[in-house]
Backbone of each chain as ProteinMPNN parsed JSONL, in Angstrom:
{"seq_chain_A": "XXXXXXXXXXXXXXXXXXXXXXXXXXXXXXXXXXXXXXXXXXXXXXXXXXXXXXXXXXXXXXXXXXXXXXXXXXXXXXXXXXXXXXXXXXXXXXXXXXXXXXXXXXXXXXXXXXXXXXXXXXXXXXXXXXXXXXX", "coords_chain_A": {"N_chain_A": [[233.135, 151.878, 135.383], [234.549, 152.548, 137.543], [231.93, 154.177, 138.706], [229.975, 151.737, 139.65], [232.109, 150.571, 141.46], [232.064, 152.515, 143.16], [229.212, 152.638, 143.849], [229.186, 149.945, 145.023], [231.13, 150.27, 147.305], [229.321, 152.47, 149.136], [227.501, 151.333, 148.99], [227.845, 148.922, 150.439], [228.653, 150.158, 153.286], [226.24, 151.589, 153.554], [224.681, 149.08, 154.396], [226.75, 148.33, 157.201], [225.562, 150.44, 158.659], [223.423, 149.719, 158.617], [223.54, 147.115, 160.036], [224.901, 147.746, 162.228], [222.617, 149.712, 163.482], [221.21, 147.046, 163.707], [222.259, 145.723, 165.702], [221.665, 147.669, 167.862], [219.375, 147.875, 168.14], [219.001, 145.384, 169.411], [216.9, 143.895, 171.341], [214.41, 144.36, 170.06], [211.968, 143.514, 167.57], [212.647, 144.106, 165.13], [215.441, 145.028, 164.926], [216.881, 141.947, 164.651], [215.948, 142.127, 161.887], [216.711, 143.915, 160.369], [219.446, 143.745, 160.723], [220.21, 141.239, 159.381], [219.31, 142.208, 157.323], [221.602, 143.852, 156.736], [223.991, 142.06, 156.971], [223.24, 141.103, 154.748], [223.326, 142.707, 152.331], [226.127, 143.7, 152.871], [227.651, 141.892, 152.823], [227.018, 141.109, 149.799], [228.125, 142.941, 148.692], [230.665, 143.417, 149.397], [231.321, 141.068, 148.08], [231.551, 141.773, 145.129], [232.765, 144.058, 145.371], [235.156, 142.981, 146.215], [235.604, 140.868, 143.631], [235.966, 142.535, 141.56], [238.127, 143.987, 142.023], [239.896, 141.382, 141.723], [239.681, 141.54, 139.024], [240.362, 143.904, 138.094], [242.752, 143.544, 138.293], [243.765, 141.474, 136.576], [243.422, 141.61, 133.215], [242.941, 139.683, 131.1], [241.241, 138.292, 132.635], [239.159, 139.484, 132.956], [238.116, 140.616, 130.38], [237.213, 138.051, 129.481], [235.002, 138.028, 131.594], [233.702, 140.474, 130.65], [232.924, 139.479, 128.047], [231.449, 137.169, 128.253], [229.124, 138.17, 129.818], [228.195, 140.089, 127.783], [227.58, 138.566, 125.489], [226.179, 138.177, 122.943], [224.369, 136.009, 122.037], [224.426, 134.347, 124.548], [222.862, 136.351, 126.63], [220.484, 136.066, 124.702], [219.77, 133.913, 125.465], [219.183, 133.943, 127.968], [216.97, 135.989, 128.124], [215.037, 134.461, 126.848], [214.398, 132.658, 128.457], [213.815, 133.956, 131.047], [211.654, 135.332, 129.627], [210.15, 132.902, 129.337], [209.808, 131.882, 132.281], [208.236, 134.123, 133.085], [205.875, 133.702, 131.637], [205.901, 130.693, 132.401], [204.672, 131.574, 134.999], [202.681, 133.177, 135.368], [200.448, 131.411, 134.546], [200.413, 129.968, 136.583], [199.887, 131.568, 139.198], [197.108, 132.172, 139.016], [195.495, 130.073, 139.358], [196.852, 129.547, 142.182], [195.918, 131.469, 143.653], [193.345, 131.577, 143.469], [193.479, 129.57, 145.043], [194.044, 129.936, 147.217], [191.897, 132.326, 148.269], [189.739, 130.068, 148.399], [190.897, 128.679, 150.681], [189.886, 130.5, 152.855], [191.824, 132.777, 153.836], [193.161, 135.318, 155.107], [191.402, 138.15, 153.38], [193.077, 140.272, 152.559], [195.391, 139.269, 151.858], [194.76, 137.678, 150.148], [194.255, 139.657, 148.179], [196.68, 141.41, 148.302], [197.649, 139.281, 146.982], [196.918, 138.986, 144.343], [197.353, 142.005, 143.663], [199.655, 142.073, 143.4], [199.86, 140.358, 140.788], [198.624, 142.04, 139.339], [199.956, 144.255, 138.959], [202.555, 143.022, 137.659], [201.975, 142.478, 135.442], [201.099, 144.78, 134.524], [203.481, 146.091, 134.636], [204.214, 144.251, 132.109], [203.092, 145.435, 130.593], [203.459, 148.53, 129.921], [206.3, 148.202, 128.846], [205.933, 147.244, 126.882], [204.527, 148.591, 125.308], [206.514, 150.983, 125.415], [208.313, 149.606, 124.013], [207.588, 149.206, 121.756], [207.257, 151.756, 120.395], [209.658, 152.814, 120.483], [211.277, 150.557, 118.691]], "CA_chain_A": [[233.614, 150.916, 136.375], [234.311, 153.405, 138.613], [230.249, 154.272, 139.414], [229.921, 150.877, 140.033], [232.699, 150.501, 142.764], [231.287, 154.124, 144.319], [227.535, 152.136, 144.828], [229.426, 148.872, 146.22], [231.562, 151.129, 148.896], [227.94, 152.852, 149.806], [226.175, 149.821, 149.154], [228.836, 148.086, 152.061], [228.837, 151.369, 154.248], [224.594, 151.504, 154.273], [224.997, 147.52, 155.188], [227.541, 148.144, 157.668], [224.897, 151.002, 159.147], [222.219, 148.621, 159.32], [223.823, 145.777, 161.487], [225.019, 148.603, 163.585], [221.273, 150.023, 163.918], [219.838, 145.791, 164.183], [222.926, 145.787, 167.023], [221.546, 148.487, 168.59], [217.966, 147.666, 168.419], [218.929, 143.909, 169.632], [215.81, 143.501, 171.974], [213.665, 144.254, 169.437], [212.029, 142.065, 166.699], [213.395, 144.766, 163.677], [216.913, 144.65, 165.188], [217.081, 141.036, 163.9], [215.233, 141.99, 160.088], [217.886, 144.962, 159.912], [220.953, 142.902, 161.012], [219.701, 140.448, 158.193], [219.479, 142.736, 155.398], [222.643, 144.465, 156.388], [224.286, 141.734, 156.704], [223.281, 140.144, 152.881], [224.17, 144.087, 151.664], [227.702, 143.994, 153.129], [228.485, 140.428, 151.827], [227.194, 141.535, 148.529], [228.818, 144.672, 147.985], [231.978, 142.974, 149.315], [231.911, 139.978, 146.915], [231.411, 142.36, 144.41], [233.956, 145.002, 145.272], [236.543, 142.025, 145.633], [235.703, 140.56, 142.408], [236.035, 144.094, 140.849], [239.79, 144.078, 142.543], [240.933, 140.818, 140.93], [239.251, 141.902, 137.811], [241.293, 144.686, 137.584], [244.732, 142.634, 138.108], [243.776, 140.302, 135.248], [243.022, 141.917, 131.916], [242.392, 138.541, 130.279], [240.013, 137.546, 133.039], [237.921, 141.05, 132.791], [237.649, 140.305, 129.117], [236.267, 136.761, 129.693], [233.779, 138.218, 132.289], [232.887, 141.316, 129.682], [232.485, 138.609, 126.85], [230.557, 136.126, 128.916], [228.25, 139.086, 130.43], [227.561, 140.899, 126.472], [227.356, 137.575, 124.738], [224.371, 137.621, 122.324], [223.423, 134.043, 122.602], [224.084, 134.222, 126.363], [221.919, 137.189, 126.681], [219.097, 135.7, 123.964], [219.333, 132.45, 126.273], [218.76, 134.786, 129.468], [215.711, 136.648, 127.957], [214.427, 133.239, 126.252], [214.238, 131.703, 129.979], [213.152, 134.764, 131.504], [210.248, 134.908, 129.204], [209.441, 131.039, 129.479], [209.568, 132.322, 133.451], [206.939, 135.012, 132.776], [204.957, 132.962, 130.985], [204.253, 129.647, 133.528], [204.726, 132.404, 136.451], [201.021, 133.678, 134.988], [200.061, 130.537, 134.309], [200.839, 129.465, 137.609], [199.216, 132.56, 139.524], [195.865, 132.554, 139.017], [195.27, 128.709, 140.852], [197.444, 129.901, 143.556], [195.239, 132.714, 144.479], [192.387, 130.449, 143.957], [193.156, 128.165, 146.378], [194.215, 130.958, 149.053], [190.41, 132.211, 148.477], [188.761, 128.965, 149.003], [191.239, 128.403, 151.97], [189.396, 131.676, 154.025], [192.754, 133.174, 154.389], [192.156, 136.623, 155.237], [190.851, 138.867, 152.901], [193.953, 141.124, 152.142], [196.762, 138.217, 151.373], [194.729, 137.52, 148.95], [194.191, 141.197, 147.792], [198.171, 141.307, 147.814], [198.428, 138.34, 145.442], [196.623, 139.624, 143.285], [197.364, 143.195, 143.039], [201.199, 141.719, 142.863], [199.649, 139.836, 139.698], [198.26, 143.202, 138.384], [201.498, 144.617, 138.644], [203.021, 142.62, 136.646], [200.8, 142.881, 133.912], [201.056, 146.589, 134.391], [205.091, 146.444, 134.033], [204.93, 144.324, 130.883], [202.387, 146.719, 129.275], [204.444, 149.745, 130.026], [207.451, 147.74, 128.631], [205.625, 146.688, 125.546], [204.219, 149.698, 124.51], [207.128, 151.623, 125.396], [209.774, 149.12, 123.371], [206.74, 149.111, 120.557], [207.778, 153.089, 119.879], [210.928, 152.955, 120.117], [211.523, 150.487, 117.452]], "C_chain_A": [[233.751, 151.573, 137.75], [232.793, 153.605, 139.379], [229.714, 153.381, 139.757], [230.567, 150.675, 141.429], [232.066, 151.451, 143.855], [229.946, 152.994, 144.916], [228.227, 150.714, 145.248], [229.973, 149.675, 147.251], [230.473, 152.049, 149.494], [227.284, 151.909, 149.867], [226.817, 148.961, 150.912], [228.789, 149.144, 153.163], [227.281, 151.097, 154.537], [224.686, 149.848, 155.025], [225.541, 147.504, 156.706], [226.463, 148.805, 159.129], [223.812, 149.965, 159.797], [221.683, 147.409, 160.528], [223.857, 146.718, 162.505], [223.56, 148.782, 164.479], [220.732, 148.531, 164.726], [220.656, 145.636, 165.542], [222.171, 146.352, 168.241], [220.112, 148.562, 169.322], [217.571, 145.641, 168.756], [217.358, 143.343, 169.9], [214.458, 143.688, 170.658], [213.297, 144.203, 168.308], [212.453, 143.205, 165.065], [214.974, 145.005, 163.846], [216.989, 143.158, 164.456], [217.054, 141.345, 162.331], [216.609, 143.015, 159.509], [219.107, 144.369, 159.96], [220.476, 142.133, 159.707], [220.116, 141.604, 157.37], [220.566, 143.643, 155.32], [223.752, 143.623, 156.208], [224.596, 141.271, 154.724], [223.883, 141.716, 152.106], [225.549, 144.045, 151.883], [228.24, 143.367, 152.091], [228.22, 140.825, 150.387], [228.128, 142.563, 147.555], [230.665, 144.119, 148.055], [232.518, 142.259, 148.557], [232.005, 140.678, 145.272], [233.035, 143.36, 144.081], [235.749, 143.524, 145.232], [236.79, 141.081, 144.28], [236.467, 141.893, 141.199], [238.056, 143.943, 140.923], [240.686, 142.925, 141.793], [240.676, 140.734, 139.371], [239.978, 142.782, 137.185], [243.044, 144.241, 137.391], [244.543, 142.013, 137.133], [242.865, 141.02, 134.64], [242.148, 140.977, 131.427], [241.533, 137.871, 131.104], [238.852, 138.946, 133.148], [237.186, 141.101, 131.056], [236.779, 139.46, 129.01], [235.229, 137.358, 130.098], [232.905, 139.387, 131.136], [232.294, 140.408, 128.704], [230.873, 137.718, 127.486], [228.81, 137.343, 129.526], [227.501, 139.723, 128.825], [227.214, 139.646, 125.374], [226.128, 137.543, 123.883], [223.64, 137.013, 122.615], [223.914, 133.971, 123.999], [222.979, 135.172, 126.335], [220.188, 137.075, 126.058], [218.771, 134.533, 125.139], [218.602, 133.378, 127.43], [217.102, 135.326, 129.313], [214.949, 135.639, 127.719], [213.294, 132.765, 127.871], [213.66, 132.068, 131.107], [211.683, 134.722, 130.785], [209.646, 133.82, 129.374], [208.983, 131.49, 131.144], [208.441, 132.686, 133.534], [206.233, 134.05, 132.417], [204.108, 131.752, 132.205], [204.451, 130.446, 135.186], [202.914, 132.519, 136.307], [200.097, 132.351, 134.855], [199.9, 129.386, 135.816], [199.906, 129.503, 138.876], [198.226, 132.344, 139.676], [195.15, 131.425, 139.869], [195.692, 129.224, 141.977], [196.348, 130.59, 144.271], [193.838, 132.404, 144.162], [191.704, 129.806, 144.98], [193.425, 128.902, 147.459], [192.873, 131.716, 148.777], [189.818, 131.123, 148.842], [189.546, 128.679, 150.302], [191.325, 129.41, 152.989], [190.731, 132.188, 154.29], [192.468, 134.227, 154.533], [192.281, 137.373, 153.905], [192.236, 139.95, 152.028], [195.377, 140.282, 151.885], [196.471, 137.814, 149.842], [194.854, 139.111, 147.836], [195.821, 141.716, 146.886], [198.31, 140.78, 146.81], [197.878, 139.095, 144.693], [197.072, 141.268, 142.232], [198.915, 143.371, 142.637], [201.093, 141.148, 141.13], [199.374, 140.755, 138.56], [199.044, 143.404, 138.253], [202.268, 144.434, 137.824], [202.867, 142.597, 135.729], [201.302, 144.078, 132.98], [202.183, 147.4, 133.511], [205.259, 146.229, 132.726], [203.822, 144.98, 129.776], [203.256, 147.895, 128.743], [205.462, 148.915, 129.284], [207.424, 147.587, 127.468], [205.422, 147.812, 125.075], [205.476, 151.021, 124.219], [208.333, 151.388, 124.611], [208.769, 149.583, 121.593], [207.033, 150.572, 119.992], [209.314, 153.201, 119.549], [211.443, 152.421, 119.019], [210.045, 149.716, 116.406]], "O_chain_A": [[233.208, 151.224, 138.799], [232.6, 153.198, 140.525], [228.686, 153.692, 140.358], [229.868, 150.604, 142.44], [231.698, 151.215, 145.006], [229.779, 152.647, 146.085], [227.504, 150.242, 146.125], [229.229, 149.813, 148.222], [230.832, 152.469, 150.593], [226.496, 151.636, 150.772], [226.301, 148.641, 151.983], [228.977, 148.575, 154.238], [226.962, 150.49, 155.559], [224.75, 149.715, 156.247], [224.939, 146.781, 157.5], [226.379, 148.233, 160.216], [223.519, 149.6, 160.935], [220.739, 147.024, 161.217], [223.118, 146.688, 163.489], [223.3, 148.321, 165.59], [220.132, 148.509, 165.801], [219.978, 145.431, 166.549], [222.032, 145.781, 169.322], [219.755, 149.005, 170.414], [216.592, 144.932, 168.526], [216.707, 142.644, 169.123], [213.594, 142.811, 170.64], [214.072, 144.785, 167.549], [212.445, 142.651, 163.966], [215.667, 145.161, 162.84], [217.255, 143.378, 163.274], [217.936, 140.927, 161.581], [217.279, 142.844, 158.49], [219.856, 144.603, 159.011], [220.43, 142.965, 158.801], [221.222, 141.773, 156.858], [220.762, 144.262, 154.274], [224.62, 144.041, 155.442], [225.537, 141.192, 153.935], [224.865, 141.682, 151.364], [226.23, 144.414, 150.926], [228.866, 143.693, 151.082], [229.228, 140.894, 149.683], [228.537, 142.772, 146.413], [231.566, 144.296, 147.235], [233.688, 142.347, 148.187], [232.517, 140.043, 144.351], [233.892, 143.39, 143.198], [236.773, 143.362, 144.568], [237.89, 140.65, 143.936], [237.308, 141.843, 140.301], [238.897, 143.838, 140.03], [241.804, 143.156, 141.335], [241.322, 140.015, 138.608], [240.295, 142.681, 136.0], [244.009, 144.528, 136.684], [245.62, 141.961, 136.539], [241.739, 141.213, 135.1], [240.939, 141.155, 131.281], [240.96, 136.891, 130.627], [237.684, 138.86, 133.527], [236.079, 141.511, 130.705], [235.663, 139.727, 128.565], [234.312, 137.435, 129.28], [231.726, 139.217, 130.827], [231.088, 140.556, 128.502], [229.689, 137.762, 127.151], [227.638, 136.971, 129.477], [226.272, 139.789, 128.782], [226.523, 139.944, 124.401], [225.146, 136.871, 124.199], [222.574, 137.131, 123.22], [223.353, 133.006, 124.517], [221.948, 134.644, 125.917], [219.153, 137.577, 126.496], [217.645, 134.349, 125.6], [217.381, 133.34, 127.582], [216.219, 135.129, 130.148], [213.917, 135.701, 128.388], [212.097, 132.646, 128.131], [213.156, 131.346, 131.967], [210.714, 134.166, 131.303], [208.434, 133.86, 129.588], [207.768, 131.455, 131.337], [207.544, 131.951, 133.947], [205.937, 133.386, 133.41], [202.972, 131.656, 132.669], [204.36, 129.872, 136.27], [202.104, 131.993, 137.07], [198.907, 132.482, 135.142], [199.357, 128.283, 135.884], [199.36, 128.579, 139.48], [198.06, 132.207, 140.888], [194.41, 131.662, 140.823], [194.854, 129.381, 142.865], [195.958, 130.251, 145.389], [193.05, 133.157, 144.734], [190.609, 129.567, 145.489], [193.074, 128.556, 148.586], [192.565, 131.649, 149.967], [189.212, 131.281, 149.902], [188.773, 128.381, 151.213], [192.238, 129.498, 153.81], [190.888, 131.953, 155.488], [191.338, 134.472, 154.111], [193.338, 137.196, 153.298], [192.089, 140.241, 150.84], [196.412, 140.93, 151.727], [197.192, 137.666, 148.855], [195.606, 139.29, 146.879], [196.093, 142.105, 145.751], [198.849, 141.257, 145.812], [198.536, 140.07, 144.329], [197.112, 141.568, 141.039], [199.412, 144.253, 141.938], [201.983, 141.405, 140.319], [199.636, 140.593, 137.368], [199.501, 142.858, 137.249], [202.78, 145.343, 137.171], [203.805, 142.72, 134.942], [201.636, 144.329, 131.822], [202.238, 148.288, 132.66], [205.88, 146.985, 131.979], [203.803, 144.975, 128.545], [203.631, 148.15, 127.599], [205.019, 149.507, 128.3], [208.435, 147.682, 126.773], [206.267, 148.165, 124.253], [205.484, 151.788, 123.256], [209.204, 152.23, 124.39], [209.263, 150.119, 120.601], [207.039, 150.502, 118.763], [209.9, 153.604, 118.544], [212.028, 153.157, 118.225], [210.152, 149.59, 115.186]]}, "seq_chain_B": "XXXXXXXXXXXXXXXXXXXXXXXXXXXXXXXXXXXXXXXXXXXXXXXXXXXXXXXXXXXXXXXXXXXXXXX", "coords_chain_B": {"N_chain_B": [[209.227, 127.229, 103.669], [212.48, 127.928, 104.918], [216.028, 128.687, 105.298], [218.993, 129.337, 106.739], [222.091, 129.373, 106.277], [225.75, 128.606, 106.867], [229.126, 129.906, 106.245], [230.647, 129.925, 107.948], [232.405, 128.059, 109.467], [233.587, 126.499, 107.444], [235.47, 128.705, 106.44], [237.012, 129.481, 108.919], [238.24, 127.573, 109.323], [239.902, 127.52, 107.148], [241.589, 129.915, 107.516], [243.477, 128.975, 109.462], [242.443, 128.766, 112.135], [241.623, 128.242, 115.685], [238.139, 127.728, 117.176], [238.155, 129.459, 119.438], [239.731, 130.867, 119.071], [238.777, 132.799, 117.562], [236.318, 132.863, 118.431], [237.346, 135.317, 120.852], [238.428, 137.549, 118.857], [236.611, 137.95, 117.723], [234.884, 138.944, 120.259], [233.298, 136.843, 121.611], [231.686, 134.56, 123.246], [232.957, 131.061, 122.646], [230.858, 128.915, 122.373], [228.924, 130.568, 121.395], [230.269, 130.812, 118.775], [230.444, 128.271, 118.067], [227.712, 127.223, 118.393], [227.053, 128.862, 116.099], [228.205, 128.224, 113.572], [226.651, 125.383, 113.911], [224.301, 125.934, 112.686], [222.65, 126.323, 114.723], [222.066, 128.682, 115.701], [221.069, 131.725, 114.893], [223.234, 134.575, 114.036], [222.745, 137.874, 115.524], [222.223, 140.834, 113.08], [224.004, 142.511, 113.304], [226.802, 140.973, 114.605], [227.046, 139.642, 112.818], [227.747, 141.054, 110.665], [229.869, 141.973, 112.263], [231.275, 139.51, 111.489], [231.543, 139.259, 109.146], [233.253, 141.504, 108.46], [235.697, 140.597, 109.498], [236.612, 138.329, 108.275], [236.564, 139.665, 106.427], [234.714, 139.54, 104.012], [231.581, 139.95, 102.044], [228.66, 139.962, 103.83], [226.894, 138.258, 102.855], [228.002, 136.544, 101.306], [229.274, 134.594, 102.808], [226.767, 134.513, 104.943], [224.295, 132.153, 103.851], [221.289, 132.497, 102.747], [218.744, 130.413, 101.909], [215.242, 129.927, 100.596], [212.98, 128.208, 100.704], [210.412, 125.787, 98.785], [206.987, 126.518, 98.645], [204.496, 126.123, 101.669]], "CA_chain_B": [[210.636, 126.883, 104.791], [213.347, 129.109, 105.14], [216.748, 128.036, 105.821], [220.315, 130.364, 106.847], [223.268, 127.873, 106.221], [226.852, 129.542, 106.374], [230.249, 129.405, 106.09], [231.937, 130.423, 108.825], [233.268, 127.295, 110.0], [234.789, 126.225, 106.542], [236.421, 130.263, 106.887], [237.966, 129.235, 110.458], [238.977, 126.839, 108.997], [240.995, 127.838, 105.555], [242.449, 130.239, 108.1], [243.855, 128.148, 110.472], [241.564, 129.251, 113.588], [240.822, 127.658, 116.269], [236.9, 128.532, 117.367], [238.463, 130.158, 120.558], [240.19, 132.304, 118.628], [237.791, 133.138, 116.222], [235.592, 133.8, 119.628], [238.321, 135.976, 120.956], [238.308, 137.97, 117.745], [234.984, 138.85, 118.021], [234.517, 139.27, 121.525], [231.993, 136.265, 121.533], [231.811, 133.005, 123.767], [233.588, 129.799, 121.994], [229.831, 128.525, 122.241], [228.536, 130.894, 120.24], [231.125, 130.167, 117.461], [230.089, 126.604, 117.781], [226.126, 127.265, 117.836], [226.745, 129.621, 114.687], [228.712, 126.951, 112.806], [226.433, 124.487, 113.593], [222.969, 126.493, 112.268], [222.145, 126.554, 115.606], [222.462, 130.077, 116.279], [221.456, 132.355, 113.692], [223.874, 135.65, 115.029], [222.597, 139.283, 115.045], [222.992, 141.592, 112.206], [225.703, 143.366, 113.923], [227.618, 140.627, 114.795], [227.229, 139.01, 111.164], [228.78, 142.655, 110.204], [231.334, 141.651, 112.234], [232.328, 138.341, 111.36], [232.038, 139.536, 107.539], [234.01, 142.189, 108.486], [236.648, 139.671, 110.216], [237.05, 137.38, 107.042], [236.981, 140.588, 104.87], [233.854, 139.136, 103.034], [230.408, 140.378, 101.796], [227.775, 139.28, 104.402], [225.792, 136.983, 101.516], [229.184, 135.675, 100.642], [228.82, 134.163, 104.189], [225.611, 133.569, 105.316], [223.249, 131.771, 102.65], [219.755, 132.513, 102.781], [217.75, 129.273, 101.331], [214.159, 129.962, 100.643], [212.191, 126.919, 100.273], [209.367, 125.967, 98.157], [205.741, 126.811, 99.104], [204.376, 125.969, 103.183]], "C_chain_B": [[211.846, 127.435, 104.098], [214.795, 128.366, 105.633], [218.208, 128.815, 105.837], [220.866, 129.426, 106.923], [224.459, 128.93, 106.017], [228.314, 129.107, 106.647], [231.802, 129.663, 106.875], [233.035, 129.08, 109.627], [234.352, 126.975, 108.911], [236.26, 127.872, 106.336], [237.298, 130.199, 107.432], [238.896, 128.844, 109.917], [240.559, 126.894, 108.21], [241.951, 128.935, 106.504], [243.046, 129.991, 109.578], [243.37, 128.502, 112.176], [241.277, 128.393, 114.402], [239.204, 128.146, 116.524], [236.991, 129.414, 118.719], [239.174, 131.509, 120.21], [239.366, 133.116, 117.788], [236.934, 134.035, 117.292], [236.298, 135.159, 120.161], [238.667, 136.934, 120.135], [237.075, 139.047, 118.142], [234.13, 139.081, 118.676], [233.269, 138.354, 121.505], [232.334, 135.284, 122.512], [232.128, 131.853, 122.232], [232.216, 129.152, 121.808], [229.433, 129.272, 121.497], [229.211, 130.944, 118.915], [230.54, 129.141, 117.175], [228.594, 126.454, 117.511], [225.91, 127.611, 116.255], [226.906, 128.541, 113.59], [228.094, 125.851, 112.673], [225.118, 124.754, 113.038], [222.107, 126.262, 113.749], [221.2, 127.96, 116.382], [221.995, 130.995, 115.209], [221.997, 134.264, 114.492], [222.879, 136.841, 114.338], [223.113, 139.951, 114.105], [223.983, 141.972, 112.416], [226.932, 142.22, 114.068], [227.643, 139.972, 113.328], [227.924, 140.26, 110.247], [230.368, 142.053, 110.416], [231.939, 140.632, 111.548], [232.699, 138.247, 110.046], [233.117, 140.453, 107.906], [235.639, 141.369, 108.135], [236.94, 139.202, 109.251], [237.372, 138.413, 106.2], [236.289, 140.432, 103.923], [232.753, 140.092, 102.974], [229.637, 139.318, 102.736], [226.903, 137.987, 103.497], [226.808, 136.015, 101.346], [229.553, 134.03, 102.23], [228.531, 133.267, 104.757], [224.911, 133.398, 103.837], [221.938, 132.232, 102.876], [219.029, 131.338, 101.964], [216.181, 129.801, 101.462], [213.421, 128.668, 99.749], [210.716, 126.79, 99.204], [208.01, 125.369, 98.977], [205.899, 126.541, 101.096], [205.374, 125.184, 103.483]], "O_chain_B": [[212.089, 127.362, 102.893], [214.645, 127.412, 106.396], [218.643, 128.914, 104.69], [220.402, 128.477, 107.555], [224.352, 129.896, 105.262], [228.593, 128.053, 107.216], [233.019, 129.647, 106.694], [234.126, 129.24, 110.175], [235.566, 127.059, 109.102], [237.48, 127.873, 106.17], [238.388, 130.601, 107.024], [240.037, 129.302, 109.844], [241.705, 126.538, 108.488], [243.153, 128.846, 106.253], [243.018, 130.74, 110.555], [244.092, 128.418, 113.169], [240.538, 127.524, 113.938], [239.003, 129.194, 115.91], [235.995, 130.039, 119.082], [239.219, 132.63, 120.717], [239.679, 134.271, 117.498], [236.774, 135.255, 117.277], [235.701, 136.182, 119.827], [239.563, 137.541, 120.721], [236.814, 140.173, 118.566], [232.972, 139.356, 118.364], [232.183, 138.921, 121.392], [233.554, 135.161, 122.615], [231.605, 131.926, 121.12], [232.296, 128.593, 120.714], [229.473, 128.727, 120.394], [228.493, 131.15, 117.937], [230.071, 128.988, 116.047], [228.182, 125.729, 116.606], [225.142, 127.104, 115.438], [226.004, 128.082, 112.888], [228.421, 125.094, 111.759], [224.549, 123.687, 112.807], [220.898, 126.032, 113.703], [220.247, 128.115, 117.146], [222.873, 131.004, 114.347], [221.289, 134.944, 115.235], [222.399, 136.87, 113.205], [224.338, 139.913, 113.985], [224.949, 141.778, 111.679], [228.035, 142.565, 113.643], [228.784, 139.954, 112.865], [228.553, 140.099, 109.202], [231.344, 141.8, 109.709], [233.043, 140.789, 111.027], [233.641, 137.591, 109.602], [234.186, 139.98, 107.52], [236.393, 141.426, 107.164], [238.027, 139.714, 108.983], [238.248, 138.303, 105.342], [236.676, 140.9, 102.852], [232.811, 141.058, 103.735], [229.805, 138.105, 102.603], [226.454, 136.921, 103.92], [226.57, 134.811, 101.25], [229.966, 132.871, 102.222], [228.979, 132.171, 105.092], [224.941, 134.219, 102.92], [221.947, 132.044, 104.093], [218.683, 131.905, 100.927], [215.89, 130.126, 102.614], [213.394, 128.376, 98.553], [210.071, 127.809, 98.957], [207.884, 124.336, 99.633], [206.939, 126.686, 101.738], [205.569, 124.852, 104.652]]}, "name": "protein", "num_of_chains": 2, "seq": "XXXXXXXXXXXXXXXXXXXXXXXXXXXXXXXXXXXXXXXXXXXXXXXXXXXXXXXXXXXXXXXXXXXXXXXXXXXXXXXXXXXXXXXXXXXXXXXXXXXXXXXXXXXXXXXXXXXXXXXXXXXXXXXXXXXXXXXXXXXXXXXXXXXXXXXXXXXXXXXXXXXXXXXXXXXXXXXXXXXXXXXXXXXXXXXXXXXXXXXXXXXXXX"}
């Protein structure tokens, strides 16, 4: 619980850095993208670290959240839905990047989709073969 | 056709449980009590450990196993 709180109070500190930096770099157009993503880091780390805080005052609501978080059948539902995901994600994919070829987009958007599509592939090979040893 | 049927609700029951407590017990969601009970759910070995454990039963004594005849 502890190593958790440590990467929200760095997670909120790099955040905190970032606005500073997009502050600093107002005039120009990565001052905005940095203010952005330090912002959503702060707020995260903060809703986090203050959950953490009334988590620790209430026993019987840290239990709930452990229960609700290790749940079997929550967890089978999660993977279930995730896989169904995977599944019409791929199914999805391959039109997409279709129709951004026939619509001349340039040359390397499509390149992207695709090699985002390999990727994925790639991960649940590695994932498969690597759960397939283990048990 | 294959069929797990079990007896954890009549269990709860005979010992006056609610399914919140029963959840609570065995560190589970009140939904998964209620999936299990209704053959919804069939739970992980481990937790079917536990919930034999919990009653103090033999896992078989339990869950049923039904095996059906032919396809």
């Amino acid at each position: 619980m502890n190593q958790k709180r440590a990467r929200d109070i760095a997670g909120f500190v790099l955040g905190l850095v970032l606005v500073l930096i997009g502050i600093a770099l107002w005039e120009k157009r990565a001052g905005g993208v940095l203010m952005g993503l330090g912002a959503g880091l702060m707020g995260m780390c903060a809703a986090q670290l203050y959950l953490g805080w009334v988590v620790s005052k209430d026993p019987k609501l840290a239990k709930q959240l452990r229960i609700e978080e290790q749940d079997e059948r929550a967890v089978y539902i999660n993977n279930f839905a995730k896989a169904k995901a995977f599944d019409f994600l791929h199914f999805l994919v391959p039109p997409f990047l279709l129709i951004l070829s026939l619509a001349r987009v340039p040359l390397w958007i499509v390149l992207l989709g695709v090699s985002v599509y390999v990727v994925d592939w790639v991960v649940y090979f590695v994932f498969h073969v690597k759960k397939s040893r283990e048990i | 056709m294959t069929q797990l049927e079990n007896r954890v609700a009549e269990l709860r029951r005979e010992r006056d449980l609610t399914q919140e407590e029963l959840a609570d017990a065995l560190e589970v969601s009140r939904q998964t009590i209620s999936s299990i009970e209704n053959g919804r759910y069939n739970p992980s070995l481990e937790l079917a450990f536990r919930i034999a454990g919990f009653f103090g039963l033999a896992i078989e004594e339990i869950f049923i196993f039904e095996e059906g005849e032919g396809e």
